[in-house]
Backbone bond lengths (Angstrom), bond angles and torsions (degrees), N, CA, C in turn:
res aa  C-N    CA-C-N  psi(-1)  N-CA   C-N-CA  omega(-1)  CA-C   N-CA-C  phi
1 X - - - 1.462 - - 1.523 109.38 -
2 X 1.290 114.52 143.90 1.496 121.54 -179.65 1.658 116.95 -114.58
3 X 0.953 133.05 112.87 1.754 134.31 -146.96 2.180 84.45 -70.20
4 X 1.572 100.15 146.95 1.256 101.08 177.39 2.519 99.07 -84.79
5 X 1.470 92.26 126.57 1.455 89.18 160.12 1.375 140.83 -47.30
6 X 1.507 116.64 129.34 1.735 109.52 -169.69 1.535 91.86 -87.59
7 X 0.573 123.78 116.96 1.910 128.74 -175.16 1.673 110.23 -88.61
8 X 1.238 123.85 63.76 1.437 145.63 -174.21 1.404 88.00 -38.97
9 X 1.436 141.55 -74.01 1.349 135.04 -178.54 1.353 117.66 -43.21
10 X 0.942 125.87 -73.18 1.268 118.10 -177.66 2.102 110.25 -47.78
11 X 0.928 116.93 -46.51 1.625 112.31 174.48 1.463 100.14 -70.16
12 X 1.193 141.70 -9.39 1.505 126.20 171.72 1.794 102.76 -85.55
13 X 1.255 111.30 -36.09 1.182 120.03 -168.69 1.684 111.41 -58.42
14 X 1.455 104.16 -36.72 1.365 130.86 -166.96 1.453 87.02 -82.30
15 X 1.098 142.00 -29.02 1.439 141.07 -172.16 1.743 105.54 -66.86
16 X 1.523 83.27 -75.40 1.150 78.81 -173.98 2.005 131.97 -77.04
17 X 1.327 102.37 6.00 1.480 114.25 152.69 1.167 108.84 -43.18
18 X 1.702 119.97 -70.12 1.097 139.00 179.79 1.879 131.25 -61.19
19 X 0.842 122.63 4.41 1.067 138.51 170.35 1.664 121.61 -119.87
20 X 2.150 115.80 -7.13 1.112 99.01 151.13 1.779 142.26 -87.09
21 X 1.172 95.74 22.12 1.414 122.93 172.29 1.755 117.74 -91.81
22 X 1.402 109.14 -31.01 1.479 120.12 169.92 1.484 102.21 -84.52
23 X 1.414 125.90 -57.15 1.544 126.79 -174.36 2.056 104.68 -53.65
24 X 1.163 96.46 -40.04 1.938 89.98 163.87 1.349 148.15 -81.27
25 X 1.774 87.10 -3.67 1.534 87.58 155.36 1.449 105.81 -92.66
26 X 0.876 108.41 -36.17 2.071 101.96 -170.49 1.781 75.58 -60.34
27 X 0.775 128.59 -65.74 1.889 104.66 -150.33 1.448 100.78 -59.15
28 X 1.442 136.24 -17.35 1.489 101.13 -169.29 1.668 108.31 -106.70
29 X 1.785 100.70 17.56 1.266 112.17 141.22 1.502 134.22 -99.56
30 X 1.468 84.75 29.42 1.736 81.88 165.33 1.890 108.28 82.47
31 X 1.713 125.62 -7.85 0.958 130.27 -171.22 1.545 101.08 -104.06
32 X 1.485 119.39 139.03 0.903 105.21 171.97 1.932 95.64 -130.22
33 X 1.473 127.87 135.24 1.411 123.15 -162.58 1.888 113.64 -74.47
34 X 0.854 148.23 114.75 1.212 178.44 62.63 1.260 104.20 47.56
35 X 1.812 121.08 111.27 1.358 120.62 162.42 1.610 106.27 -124.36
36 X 1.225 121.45 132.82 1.390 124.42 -176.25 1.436 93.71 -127.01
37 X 1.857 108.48 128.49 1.086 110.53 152.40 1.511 126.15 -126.76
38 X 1.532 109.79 158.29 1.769 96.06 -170.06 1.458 101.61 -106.89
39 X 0.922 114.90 154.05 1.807 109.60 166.71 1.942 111.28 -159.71
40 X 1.149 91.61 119.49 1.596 111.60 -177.29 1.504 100.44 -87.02
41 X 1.585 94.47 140.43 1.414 109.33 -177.13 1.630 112.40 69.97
42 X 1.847 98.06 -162.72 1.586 87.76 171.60 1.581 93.55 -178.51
43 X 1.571 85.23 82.78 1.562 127.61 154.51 2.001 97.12 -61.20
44 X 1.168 88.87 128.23 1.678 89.49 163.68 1.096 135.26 -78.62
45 X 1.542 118.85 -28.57 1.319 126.88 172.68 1.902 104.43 -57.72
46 X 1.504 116.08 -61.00 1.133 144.39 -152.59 2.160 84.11 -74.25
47 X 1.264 112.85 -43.21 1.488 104.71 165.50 1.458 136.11 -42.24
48 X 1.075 69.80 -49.85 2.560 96.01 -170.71 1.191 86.65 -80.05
49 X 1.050 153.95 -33.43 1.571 154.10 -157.16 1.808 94.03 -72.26
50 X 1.253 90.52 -85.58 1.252 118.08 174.35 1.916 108.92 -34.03
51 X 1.330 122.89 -49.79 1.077 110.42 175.59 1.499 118.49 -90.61
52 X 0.915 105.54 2.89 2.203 111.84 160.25 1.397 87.03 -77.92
53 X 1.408 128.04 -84.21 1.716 108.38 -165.46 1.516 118.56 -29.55
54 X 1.275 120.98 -41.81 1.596 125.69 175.04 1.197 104.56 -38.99
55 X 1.954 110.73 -83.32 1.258 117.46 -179.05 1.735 115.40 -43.20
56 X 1.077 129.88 -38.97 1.185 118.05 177.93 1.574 127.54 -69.36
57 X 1.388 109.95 -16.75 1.704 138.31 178.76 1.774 86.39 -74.66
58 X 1.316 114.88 -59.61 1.070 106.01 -146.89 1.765 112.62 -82.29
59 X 1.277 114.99 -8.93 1.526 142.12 169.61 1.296 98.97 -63.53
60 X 1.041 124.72 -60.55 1.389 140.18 -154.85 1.889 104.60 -89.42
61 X 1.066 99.84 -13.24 1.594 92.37 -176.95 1.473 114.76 76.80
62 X 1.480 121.53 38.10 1.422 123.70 173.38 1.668 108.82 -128.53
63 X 1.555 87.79 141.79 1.516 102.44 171.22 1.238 134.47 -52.49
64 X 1.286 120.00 111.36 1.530 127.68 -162.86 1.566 133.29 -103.86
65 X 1.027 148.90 56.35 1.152 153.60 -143.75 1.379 110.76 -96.52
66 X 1.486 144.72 124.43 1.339 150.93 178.67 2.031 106.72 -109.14
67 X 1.250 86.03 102.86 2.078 92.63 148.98 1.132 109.58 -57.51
68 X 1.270 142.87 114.60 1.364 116.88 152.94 1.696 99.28 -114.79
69 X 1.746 122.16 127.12 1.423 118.03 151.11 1.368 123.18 -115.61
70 X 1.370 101.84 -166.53 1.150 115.56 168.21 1.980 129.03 -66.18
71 X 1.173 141.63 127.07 1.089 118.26 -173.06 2.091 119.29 -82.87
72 X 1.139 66.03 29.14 1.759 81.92 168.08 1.802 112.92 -122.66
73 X 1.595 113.29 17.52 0.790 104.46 171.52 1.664 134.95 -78.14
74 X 1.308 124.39 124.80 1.271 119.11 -170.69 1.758 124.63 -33.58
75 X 1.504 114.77 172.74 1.708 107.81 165.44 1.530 112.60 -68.35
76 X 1.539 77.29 -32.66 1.660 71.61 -138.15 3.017 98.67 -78.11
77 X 1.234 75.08 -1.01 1.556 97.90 178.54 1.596 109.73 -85.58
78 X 1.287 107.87 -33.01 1.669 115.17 165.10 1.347 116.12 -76.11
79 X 1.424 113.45 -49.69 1.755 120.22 179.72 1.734 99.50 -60.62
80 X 1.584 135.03 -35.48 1.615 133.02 -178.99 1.402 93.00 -70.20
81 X 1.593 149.28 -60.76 0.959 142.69 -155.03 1.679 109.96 -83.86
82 X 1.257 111.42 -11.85 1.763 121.23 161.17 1.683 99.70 -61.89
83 X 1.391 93.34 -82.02 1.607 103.23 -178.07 1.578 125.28 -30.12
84 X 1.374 97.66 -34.90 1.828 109.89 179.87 1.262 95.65 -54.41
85 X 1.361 116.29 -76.85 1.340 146.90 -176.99 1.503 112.12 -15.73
86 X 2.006 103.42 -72.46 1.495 108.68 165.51 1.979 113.23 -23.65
87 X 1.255 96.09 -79.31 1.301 126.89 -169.41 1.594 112.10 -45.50
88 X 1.472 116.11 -29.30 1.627 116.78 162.40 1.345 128.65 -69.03
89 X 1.278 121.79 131.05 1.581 117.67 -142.07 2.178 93.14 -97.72
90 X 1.736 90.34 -14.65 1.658 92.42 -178.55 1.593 120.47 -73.10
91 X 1.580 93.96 -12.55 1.643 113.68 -171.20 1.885 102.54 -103.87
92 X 1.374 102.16 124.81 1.009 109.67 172.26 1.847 121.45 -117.43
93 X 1.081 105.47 -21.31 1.814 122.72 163.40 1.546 99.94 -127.54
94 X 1.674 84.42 147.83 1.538 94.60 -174.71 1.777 82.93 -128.87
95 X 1.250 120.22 -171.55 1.327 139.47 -130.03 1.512 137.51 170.44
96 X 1.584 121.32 38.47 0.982 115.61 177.76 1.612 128.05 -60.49
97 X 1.441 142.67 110.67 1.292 131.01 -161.76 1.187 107.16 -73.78
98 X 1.319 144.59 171.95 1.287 170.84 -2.49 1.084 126.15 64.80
99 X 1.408 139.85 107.05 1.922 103.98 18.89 1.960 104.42 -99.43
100 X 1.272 105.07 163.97 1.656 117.06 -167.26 1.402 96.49 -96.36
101 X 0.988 111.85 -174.84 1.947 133.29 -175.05 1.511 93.58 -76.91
102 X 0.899 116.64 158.40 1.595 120.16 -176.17 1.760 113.28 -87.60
103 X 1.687 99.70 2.05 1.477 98.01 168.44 1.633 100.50 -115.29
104 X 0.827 142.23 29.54 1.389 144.22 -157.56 1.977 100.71 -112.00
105 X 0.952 156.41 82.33 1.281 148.82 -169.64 1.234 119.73 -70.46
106 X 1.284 104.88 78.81 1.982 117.06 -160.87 1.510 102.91 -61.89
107 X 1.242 134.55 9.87 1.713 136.59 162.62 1.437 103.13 -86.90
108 X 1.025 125.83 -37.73 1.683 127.19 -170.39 1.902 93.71 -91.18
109 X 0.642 148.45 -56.97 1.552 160.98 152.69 1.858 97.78 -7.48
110 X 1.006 108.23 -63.89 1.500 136.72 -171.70 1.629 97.65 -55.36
111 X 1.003 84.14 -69.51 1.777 116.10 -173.88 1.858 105.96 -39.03
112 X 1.404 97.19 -50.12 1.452 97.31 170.12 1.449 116.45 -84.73
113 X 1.195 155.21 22.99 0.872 143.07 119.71 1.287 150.62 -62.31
114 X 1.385 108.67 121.52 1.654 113.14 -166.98 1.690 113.36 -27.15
115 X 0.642 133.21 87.59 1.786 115.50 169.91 1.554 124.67 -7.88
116 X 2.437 97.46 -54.26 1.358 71.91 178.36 1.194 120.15 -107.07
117 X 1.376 135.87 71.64 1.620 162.85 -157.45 1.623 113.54 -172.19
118 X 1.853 96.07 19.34 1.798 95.76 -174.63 1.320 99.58 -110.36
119 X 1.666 125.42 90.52 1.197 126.16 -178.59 1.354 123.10 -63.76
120 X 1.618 102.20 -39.62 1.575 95.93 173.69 1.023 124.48 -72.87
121 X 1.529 135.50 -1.79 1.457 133.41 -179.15 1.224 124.09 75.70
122 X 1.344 118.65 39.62 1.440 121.36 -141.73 1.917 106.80 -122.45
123 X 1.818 96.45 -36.12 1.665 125.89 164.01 1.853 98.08 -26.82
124 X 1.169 104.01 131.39 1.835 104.89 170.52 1.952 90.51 -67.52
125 X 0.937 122.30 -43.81 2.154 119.75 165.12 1.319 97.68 -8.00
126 X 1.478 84.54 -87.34 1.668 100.55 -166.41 1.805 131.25 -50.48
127 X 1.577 86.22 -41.57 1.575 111.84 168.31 2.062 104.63 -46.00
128 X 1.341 96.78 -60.83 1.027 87.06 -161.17 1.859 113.30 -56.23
129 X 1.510 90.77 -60.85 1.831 116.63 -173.26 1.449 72.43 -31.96
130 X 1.586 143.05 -78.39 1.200 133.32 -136.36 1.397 114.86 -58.18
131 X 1.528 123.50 -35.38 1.788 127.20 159.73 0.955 99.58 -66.97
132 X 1.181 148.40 14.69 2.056 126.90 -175.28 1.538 79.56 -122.08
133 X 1.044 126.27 -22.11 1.825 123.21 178.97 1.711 105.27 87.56
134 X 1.435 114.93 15.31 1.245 114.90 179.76 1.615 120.29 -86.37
135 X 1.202 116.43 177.86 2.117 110.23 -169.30 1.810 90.37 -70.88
136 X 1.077 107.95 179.46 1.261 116.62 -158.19 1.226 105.15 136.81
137 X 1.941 115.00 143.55 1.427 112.43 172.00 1.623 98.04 -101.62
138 X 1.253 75.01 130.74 1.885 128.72 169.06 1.711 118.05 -39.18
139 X 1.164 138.19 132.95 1.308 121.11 172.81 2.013 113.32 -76.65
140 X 0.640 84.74 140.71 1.782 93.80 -163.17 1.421 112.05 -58.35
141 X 1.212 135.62 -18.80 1.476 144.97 -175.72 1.528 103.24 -82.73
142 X 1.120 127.89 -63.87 1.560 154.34 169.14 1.357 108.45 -39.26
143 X 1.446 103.72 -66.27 0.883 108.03 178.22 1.709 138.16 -65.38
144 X 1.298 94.28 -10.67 1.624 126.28 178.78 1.794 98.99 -73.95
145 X 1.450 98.97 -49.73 1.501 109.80 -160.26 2.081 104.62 -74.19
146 X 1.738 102.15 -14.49 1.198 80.81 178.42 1.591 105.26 -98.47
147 X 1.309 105.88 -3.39 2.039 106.05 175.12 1.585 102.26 -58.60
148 X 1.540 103.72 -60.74 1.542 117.10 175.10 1.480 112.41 -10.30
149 X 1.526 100.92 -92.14 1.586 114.32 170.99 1.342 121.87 -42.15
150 X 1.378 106.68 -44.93 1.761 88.67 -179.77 1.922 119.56 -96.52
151 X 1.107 94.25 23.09 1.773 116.57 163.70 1.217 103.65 -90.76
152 X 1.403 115.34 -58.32 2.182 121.16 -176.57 1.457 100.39 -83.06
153 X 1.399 114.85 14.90 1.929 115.75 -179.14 1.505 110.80 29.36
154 X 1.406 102.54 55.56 1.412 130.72 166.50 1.405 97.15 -86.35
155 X 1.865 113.66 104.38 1.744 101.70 167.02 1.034 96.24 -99.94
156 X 1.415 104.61 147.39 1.918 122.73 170.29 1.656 92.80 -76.58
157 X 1.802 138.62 -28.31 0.966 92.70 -152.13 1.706 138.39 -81.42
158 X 0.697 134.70 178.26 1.679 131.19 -173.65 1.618 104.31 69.87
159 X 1.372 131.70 -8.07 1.392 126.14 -166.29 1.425 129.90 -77.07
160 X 0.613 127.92 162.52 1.920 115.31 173.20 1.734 94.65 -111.49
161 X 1.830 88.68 137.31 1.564 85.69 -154.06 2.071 87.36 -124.36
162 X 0.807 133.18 135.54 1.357 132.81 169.01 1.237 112.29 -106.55
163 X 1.339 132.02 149.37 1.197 137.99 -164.28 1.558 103.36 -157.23
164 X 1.519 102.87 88.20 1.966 103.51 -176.03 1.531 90.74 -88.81
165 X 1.919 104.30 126.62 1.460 126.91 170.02 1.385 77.40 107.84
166 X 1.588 66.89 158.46 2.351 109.64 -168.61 1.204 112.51 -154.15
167 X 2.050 109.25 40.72 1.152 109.81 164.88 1.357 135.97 -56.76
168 X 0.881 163.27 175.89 1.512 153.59 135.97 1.559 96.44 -41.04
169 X 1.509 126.99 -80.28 1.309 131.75 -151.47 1.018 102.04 -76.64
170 X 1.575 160.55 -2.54 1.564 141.64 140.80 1.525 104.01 -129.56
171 X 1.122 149.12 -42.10 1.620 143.19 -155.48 1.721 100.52 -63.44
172 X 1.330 115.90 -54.09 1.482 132.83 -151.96 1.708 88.26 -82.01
173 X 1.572 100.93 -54.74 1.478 82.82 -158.48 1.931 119.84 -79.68
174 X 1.087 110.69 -32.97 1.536 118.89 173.04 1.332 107.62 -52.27
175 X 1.318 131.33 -33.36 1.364 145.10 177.16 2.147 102.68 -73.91
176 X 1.006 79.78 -37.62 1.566 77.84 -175.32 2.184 104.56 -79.24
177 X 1.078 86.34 -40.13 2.008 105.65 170.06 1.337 103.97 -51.56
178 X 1.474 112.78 -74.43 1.489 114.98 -166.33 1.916 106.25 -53.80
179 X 1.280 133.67 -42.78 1.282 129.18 -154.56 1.642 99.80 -82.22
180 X 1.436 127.63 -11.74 1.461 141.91 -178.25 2.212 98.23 -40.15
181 X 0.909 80.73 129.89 1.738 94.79 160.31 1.363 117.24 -92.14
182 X 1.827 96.49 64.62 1.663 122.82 175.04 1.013 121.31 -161.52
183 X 1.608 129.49 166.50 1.131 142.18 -154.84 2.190 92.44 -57.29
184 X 1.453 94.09 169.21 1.890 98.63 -178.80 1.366 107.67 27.00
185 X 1.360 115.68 49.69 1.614 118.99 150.90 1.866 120.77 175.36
186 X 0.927 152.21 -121.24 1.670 111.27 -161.02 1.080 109.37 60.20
187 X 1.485 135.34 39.24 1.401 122.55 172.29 1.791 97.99 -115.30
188 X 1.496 101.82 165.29 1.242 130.32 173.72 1.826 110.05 -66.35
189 X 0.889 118.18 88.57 1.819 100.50 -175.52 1.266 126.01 -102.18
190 X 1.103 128.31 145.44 1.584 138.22 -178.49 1.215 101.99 -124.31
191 X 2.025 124.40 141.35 1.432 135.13 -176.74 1.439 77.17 -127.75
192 X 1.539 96.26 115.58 1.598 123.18 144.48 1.173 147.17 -95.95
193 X 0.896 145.93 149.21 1.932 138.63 -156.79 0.992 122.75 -136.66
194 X 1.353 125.92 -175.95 1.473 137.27 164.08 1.725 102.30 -86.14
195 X 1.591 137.56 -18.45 1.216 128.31 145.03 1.655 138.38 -88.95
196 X 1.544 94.62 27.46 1.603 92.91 -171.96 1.254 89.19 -106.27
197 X 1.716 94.06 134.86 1.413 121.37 176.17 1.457 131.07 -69.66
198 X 1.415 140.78 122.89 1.786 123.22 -152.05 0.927 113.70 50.23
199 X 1.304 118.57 59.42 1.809 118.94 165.53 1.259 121.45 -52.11
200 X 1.605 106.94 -49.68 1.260 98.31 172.84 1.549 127.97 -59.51
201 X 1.458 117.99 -21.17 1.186 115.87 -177.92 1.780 121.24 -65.34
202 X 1.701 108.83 -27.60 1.087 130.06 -163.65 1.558 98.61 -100.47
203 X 1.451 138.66 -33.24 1.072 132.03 129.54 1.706 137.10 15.90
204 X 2.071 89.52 -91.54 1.260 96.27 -164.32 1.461 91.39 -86.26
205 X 1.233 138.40 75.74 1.353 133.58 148.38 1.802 102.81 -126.18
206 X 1.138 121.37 -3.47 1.297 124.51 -154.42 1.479 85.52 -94.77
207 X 1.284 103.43 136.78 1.524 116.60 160.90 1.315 140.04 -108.07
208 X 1.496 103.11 -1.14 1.374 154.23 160.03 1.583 115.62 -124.72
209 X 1.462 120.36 108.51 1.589 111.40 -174.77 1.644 94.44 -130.23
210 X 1.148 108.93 139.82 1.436 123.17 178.68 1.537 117.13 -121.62
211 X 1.432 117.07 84.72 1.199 107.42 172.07 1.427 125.16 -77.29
212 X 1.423 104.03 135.54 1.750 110.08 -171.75 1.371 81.85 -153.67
213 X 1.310 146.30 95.82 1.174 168.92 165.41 1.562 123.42 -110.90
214 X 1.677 108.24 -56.29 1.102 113.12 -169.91 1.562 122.39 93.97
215 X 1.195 128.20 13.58 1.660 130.62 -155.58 1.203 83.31 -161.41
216 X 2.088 110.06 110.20 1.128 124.71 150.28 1.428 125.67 -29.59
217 X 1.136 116.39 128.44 1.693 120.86 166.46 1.378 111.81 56.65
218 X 1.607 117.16 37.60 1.263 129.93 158.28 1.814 114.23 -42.39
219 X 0.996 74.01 -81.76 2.005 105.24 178.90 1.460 99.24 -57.71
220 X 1.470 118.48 120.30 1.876 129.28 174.61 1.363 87.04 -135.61
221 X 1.263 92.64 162.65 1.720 116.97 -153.50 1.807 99.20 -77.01
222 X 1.434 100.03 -23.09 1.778 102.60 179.48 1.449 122.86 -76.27
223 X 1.515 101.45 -5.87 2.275 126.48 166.18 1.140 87.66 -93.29
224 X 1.077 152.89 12.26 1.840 122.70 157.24 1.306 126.97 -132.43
225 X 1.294 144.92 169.70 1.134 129.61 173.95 1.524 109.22 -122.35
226 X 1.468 99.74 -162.90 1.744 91.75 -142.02 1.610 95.16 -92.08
227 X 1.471 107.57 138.74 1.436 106.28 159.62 1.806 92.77 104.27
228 X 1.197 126.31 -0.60 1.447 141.03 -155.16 1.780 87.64 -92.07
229 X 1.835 106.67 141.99 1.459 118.20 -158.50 1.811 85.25 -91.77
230 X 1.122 130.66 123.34 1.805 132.42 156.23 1.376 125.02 -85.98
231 X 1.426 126.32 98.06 1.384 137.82 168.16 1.505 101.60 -95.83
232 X 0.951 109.83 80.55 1.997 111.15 126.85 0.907 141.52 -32.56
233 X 1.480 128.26 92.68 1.677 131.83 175.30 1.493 108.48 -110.05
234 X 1.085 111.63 -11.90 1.942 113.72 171.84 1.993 103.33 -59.85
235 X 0.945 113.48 162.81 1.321 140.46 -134.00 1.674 99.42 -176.91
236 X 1.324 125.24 53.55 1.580 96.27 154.56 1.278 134.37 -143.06
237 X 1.352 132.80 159.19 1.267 144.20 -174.58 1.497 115.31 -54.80
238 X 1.442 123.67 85.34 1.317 105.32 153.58 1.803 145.00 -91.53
239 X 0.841 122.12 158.70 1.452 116.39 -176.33 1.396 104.21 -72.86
240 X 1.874 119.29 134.19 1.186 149.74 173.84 0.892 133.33 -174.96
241 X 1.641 112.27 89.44 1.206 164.90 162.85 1.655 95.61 -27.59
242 X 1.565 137.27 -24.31 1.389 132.62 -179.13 1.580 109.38 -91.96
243 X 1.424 117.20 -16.37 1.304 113.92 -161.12 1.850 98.06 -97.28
244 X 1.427 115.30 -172.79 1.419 109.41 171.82 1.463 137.41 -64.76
245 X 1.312 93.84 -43.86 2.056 142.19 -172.25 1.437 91.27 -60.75
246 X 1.640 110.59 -58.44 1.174 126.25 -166.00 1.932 106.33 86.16
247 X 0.946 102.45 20.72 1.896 113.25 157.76 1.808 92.71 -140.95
248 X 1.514 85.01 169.25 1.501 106.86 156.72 1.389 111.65 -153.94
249 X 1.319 127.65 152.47 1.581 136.73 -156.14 1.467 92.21 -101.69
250 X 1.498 112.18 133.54 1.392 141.09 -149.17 1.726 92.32 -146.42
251 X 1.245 138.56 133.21 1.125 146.25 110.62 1.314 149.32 -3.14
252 X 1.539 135.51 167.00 1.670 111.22 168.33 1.450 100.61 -114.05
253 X 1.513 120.26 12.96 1.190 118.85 141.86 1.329 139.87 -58.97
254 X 1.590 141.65 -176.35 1.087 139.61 124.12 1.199 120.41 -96.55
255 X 1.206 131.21 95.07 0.920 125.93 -126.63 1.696 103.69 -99.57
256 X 1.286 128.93 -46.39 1.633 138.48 158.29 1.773 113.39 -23.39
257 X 1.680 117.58 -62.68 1.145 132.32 -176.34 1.455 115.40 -79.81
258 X 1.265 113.17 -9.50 1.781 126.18 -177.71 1.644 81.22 -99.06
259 X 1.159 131.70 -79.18 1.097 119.20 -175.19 1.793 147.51 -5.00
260 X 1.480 103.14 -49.12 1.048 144.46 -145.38 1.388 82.05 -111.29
261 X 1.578 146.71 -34.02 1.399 150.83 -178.03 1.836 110.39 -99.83
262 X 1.231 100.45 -55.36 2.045 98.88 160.56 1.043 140.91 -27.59
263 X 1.715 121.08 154.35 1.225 102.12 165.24 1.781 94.07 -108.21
264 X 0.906 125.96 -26.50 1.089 153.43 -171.07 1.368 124.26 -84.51
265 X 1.292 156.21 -176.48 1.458 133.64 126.38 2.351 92.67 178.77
266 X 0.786 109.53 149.45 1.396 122.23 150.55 1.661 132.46 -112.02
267 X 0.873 95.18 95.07 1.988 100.89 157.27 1.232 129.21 -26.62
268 X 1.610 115.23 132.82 1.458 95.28 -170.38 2.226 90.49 -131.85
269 X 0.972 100.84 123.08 1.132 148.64 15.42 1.765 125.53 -86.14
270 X 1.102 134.61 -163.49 1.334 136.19 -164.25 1.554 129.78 62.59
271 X 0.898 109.09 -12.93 1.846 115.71 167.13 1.049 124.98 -44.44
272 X 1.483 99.25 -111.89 1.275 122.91 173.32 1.633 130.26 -93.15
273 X 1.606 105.06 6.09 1.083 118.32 178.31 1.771 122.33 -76.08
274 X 1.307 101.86 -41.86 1.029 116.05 -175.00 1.650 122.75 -70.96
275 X 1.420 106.47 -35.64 1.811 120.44 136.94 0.943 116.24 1.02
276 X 1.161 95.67 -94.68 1.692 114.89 -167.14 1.456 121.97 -33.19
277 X 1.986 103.80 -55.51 1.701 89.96 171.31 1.073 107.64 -73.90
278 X 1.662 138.90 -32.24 1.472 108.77 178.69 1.452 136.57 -65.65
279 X 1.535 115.09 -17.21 1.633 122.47 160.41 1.533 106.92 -52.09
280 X 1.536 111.47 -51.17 1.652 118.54 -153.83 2.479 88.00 -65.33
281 X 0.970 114.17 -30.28 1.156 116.39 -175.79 1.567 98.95 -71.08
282 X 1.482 117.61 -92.48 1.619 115.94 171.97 1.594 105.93 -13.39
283 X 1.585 123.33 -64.38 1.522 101.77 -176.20 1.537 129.93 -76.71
284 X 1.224 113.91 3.68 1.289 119.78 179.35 2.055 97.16 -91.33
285 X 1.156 120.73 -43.67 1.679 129.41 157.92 1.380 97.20 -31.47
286 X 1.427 123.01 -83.26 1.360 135.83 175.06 1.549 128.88 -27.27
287 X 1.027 87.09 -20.87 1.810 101.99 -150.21 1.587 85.54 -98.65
288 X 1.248 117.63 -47.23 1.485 134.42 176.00 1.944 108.80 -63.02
289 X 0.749 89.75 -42.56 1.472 101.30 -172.50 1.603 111.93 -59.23
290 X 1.618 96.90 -55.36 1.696 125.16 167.02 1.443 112.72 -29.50
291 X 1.484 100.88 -62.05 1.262 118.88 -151.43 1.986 111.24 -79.88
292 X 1.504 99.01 -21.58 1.487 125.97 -176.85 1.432 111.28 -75.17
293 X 1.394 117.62 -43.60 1.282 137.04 151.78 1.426 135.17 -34.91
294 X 1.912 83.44 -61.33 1.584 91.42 -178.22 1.858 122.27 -86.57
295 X 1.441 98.61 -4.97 1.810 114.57 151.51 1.490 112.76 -76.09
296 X 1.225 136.09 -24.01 1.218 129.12 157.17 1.565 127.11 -53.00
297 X 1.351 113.94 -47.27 1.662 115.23 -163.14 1.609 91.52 -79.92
C-alpha cells in the first residue's frame, strides 16, 4: 500500500480562493486588511519567510507593511514600534518574527500586542480563549493541520491522536485543538517528547500522529502502524552535497518507508508548510473583520 498525499498546496490554495469573497466585502466597505510584519536583523531563513507573507499579501490584495531593523535593536524600541502598530488603523495583524536577539524578551514583545491584531495566536488572550474552546485567532501551524484533515475528511473524532513535541507554537496547541468538544476534534490525545520513554511504543497506537519534534527522520516506519494518518511539521536542513544549496529539506519523518505503511502522509516540503501562511492570511481577514464589528457596537 502507498499512503494517499496530503497536498498542503493545493488546500492552501483552496483557502485562499475562499477568503477572496470575505477580503471584498471588507473592501467595498472601505476596509482594506493590513498585515505588518517586524523582523530584526537579517537572518535569511527569518527573511524569505517574511517575504512569502508579502507575496502572499500581495496575491491576495492585502496591505503589506515590513519593519525591518537592526538586530541590535533595543526592548524597549521594539515594544514603541509594537504599540505604533496596535494604534494604526491600516494594520490589522501584527507579526513579530522569530527567533529575536537573545536580549530581546519575546514574552513582553508578545505581551504588547493587541490580542485582537495577534495573528499568530501566540497572545496568552488567545492562548487561553483557545483552551476554553472559545472564537479567538488560532495559531497558524495548528491551525493549518486542522484545515488539512478536514479537507481529506480526516475526523479526529474517537481517534487516538499522538502529537511528538510540546512546543508552544504546534505540540501544545494542536493538542489542545484536537481534544475541543467540536467539529475536527473529539480525539483521544497523547503529548510526546524528546523525554518520553518507548516512543516507539506510544507511537504505534496513534492513528493520527503528528510529528513536530524537530529531528530529521525521527518517525521510521517500525513507530507506526498500518493505515496510521502522517502529519509532518519538522522542517529541516540536511546536508547534500548533490543538490545546488547544498542541503535539502527533510522532515521528522521517514518519510519513503512511512509511506509505504500509511494511509495518509504529507510531504515535506508542501504539507504542512504551506498552511501556515495561508492561516496567517485567513487570520489577518478575521482580525479585520473583528475589528469592523467591534467599531460597530
Amino acid at each position: 500500500m502507498s499512503a494517499q498525499l496530503i497536498d498542503g498546496k493545493e488546500v492552501a490554495k483552496n483557502i485562499r480562493k475562499n477568503l477572496k469573497a470575505r477580503i471584498g466585502a471588507l473592501k467595498a466597505k472601505g476596509i482594506i486588511p493590513g498585515l505588518a510584519a517586524v523582523l530584526l536583523g537579517d537572518d535569511p531563513a527569518s527573511a524569505t519567510y517574511v517575504r512569502s507573507k508579502e507575496r502572499a499579501c500581495e496575491k491576495l490584495g492585502l496591505y503589506s507593511e515590513v519593519v525591518n531593523k537592526s538586530d541590535t535593536l533595543q526592548q524597549e524600541e521594539l515594544v514603541e514600534i509594537v504599540k505604533s502598530l496596535n494604534n494604526n488603523d491600516k494594520i490589522h495583524g501584527i507579526l513579530v518574527q522569530s527567533p529575536l536577539p537573545k536580549h530581546i524578551d519575546e514574552l513582553s514583545v508578545t505581551l504588547t500586542i493587541s490580542p485582537d491584531k495577534d495573528v499568530d495566536g501566540f497572545h496568552p488572550h488567545n492562548v487561553g480563549m483557545m483552551l476554553l474552546g472559545r472564537p479567538g485567532l488560532l495559531p497558524c501551524t495548528p491551525y493549518g493541520i486542522i484545515k488539512l484533515l478536514a479537507y481529506y475528511q480526516i475526523d479526529p473524532k474517537g481517534k487516538n491522536v499522538v502529537v511528538v513535541g510540546r512546543s508552544n507554537i504546534v505540540g501544545k496547541p494542536i493538542a489542545a485543538m484536537l481534544l475541543q468538544k467540536s467539529e475536527m476534534a473529539n480525539a483521544t490525545v497523547t503529548i510526546a517528547h524528546s523525554r518520553t520513554k518507548n516512543l516507539g511504543e506510544v507511537t504505534q497506537r496513534a492513528d493520527i500522529l503528528i510529528a513536530a519534534i524537530g529531528r530529521p527522520k525521527t518517525i521510521t516506519a517500525d513507530m507506526i502502524k498500518e493505515e496510521a494518518v502522517i502529519i509532518d511539521v519538522g522542517v529541516n536542513r540536511v546536508e547534500d552535497s548533490t543538490t545546488k544549496k547544498g542541503y535539502r529539506l527533510t522532515g521528522d519523518v521517514d518519510f519513503a518507508p512511512c509511506s509505504e505503511k500509511a494511509s495518509f502522509i504529507t510531504p515535506v516540503p508542501g504539507g504542512v508548510g504551506p498552511m501556515t501562511i495561508a492561516m496567517l492570511m485567513s487570520n489577518t481577514v478575521t482580525a479585520a473583520e473583528n475589528l469592523l464589528a467591534k467599531k460597530k457596537l
